[in-house]
N, C-alpha and C positions, 0 to 999 in steps of 0.2 A: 843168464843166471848161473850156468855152471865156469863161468869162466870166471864169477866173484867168490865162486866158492874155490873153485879152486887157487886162486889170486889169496883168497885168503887161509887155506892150509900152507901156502906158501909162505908167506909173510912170518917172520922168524920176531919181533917185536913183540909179539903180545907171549901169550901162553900156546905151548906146543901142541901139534897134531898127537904125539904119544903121551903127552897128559892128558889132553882130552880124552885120548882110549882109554886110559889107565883110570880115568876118573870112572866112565860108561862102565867099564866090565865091573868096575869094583861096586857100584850100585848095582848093575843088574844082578851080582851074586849076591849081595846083600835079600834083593827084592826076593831071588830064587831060594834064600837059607830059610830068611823070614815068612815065608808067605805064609802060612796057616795063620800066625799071630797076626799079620796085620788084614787078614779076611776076617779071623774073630773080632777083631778091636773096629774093623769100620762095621762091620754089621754089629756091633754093641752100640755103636756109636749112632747107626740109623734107629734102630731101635728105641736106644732114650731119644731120641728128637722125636721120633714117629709118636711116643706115649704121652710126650711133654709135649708136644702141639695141641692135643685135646686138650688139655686145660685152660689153652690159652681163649 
């Protein structure tokens, strides 16, 4: 398994090992700026389902 992984960090044809990091850091700081907003929007978000299933 590790020798496909790393067979394919090697492989220069597709898309790069430092875009893929560039990609990663650039979302996990994104998740790290946002996070309060998207803890209030998924918990708004269970909540209208949790209220809106009683109805159903």
């Amino acid at each position: 398994m590790w020798q496909r992984v790393v067979q394919c960090l090697k492989d220069e044809s597709g898309i790069g090992v430092v875009e893929i990091i560039l990609i990663l850091v650039v979302l996990i700081g994104l998740v790290i700026i946002f996070k309060s907003q998207l803890t209030s929007l998924v918990q708004t978000i269970f909540e209208k389902i949790t209220s809106e299933s009683s109805t159903i």
